[in-house]
N, C-alpha and C positions, 0 to 999 in steps of 0.2 A: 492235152495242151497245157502249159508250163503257165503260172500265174504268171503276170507281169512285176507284181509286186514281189515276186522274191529277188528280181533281178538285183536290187540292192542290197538286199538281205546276203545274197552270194557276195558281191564288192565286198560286204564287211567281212564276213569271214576269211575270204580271199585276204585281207588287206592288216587283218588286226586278230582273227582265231576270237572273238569273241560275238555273241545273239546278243541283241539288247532285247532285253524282259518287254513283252505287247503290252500296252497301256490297256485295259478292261473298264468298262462302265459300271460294272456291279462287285458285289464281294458275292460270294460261294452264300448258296443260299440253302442250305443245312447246319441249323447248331447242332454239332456233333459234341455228345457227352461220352460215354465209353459203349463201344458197338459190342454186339455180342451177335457172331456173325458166322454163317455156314458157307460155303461154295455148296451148292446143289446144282452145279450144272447139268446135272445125269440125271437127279431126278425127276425130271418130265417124262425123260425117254426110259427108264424103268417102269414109272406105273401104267406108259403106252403100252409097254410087254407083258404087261397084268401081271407083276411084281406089288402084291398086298404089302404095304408097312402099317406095323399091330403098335400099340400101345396096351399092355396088360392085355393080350389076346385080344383087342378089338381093332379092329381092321378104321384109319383114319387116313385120309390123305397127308399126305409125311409132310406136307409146310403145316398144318395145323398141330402137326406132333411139336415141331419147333417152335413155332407160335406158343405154344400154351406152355413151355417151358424155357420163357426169357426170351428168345430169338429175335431180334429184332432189324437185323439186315441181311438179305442175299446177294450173293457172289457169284454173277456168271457170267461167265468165258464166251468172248462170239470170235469165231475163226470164219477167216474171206470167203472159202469157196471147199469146207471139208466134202470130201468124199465117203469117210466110214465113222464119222462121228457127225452127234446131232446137231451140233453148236455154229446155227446157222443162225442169218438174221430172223427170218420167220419166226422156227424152233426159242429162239431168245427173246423175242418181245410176247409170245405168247407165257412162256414160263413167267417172264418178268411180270405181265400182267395178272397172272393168277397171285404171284407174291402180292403185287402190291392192294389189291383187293383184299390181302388178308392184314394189310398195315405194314408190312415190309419196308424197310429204305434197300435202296436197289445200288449196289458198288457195281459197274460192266470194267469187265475186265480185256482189253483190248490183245488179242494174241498176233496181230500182224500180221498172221500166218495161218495156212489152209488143213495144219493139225496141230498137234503140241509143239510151244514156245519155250524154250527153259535155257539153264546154262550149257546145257549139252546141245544143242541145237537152236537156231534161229530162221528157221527156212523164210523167204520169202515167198509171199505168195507166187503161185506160179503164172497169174495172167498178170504179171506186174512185170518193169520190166530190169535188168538188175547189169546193166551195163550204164546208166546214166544218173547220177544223183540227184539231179535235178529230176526229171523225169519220178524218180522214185518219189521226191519230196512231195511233187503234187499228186501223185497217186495216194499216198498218205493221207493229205489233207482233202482230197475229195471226198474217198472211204468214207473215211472218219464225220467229215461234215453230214454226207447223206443218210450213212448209219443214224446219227446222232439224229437228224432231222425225222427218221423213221423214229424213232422213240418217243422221241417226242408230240409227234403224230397220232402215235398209239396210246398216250396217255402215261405211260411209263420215263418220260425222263429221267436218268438216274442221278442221285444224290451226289456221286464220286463216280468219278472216270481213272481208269489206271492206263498208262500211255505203254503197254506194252509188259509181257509178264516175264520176271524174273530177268531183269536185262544186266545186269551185272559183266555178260559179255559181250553187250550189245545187243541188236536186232537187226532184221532184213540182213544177214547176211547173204554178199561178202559186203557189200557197202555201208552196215551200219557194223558191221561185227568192231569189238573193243580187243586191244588197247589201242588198236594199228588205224581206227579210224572214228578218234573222239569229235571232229569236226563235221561227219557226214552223220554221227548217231544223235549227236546235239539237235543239229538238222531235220531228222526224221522226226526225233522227237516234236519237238518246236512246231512241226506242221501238225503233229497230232493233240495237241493243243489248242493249236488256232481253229485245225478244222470242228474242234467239242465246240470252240467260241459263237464261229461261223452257223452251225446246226441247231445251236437252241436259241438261238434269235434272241428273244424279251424272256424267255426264261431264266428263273435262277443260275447262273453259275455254277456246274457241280465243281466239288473239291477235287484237284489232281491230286494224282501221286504215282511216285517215281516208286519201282518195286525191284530189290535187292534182295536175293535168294537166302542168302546167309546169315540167320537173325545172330548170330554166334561171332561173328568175325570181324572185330574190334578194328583191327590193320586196316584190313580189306575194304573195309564199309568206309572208313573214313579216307581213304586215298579215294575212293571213286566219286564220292559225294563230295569232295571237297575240287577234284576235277570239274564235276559235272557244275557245281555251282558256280562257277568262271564265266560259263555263259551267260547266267545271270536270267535264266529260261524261267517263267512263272510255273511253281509249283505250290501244293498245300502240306499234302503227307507222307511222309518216309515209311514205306511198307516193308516188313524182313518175312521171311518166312523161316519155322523151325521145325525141323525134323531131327531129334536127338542124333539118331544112327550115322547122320551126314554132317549134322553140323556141332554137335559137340556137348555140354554141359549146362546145368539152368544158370551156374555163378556165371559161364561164357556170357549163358544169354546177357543176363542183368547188365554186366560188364560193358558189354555193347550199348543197350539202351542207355545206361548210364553217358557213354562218352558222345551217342546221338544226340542225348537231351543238350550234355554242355557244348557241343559242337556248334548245333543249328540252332537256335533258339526259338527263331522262326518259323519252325516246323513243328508238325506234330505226328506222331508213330503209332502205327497200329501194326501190331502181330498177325497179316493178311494170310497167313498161311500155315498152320499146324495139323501135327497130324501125328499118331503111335499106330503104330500093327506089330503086333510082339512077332508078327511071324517070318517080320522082314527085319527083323531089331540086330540080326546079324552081318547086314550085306553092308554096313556102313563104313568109313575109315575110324567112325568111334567104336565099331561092334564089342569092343570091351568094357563098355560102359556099362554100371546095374542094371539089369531092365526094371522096370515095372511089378510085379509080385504079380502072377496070376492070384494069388491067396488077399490080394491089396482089397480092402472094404469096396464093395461095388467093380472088381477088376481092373486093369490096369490102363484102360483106360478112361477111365475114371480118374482114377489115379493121379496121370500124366497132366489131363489136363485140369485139374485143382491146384496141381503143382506150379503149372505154367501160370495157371489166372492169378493166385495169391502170389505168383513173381512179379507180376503186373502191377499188379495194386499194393503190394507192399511198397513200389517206389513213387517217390512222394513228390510229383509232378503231374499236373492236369493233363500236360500236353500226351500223355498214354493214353490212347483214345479206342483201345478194344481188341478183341482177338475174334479170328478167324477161324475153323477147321473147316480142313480141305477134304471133300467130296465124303459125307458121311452118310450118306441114303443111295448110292449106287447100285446097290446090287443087298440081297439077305447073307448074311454069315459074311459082312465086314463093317467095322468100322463100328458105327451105334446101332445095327441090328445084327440078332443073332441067327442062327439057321433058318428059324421059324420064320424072323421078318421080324421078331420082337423087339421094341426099343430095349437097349441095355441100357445100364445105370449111367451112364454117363451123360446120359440126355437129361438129367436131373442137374447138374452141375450147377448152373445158374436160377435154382428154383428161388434161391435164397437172395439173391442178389436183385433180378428185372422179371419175376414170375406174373405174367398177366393177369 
């Protein structure tokens, strides 16, 4: 059943293409200084498969390996209704719980969708329904509310909410898909907003944020973002995500953050998504770019991401508020562990910087 109160909320649209921003009672109730931040969404479901992660050959549960080396927020993914992945409600307040039991701040990242959300795809969920926008809208903001209301339930409220991952071309396609339908993805949005509002009651505010794929793409980022903010939709933080092979150069990167900072002032940017695998460093439209040095002190990636962080902090703006790497405990022989399961060097990165 279709809220009543959006009945107006469509008039405006209908009448003028523009949301007017929900007035809120509180501010976002996280001081966010600079996150130093993993997605583990897998790892729950790894060490369920009795997948050991070693630190110097002793066997540790892989959030304490993070923990004890700077780590200080997790990223995880909850999809509606998946079928062959773990990233269910259940499966995600449990993870989230064990995080936050070890001092974790908790980013959930909203996928809309019943498996992977990204710019190649935006399926909607399949018990949803996708012939009526309305219809879709309060589907969103119900989700979203009750979701939110379970978390909060559980003791896990999250710190920061992301309204949908990598949306750059929209979501819930076909009705939220971009450029062809900026007025029904505003929409979608805008209910998953309201319903974070609606679900934590007297709880803190967690911080939104709007998540664009391409930390590299200067044009790109600022046509949409400057679209998107028309509506005038209550957001907090501009998320990029960067993967050299796809999206391009560290000067690219900079380049962009640079023109986010002088753009929005309002906002602030975290690097929600990074990630090197030398082994994929070919399939990309950059694949000619240097890789990383296997022979690079502590490996390559290592490397990449010392490169990326002192990108970050070399620009000379508070509002850069952390980086992310995407899914680095999934499975042994990728990413920070090696065949064995051992942390590789790169799980040191930030020993110098937020070391427990």
């Amino acid at each position: 059943m279709i809220r009543r109160s959006a009945l107006s909320f469509v008039l405006l649209v209908l009448s003028a293409g523009v949301l007017t921003a929900q007035e809120t009672d509180s501010t976002p109730g996280v001081d966010l200084t600079y996150a130093v931040g993993a997605d583990l969404s897998f790892l729950k479901s790894a060490e369920d498969r009795g997948i050991q992660f070693k630190e110097n050959g002793v066997v540790r549960p892989g959030l304490d390996i993070f923990r004890d080396h700077g780590y200080d927020w997790i990223r995880l993914r909850l999809f509606h209704t998946p079928t062959r992945l773990p990233n269910d409600l259940e499966y995600t307040i449990a993870l989230a719980q064990e995080a936050r039991a070890r001092g974790f701040k908790f980013l959930l990242d909203y996928h809309y969708a019943d498996g992977w959300a990204d710019p190649g795809k935006q399926p909607t969920p399949a018990a949803w329904d996708t012939t009526s926008i309305d219809v879709l809208v309060d589907s969103v903001y119900a989700w979203t509310r009750n979701t939110i209301q379970a978390f909060r339930e559980a003791g896990v409220m999250p710190e920061m909410v992301q309204i949908g991952n990598e949306v750059r071309n929209g979501m819930m396609w076909p009705l939220g898909r971009l450029p062809e339908n900026w007025d029904n993805f505003a929409r979608l949005f805008k209910a998953g907003v309201d319903g974070v509002d609606a679900g934590r009651e007297q709880a803190p505010r967690p911080l939104i944020m709007l998540h664009y794929d391409n930390g590299a793409d200067t044009d790109g980022a600022k046509a949409f973002f400057d679209r998107f903010n028309d509506y005038h939709i209550p957001y907090d933080i501009i998320g990029y995500s960067y993967y050299p092979w796809w999206h391009g150069t560290l000067v690219e990167l900079r380049d962009n953050l640079l023109s986010t900072l002088d753009n929005y002032p309002d906002k602030d940017v975290i690097l929600v998504e990074a990630g090197y695998r030398p082994q994929v460093y070919e399939e990309g439209e950059f694949a000619g770019l240097p890789p990383y040095s296997e022979d690079a002190p502590g490996g390559p990636r290592k490397a990449f991401l010392e490169a990326v962080n002192e990108t970050l902090l070399g620009i000379s703006d508070r509002r850069i508020k952390g980086i992310f790497w995407w899914e680095p405990a999934s499975a042994c022989d990728r990413d920070y562990f090696d065949a064995d399961c051992n942390a590789r060097p790169v799980i040191t990165v930030f020993d110098r910087y937020k070391r427990n």
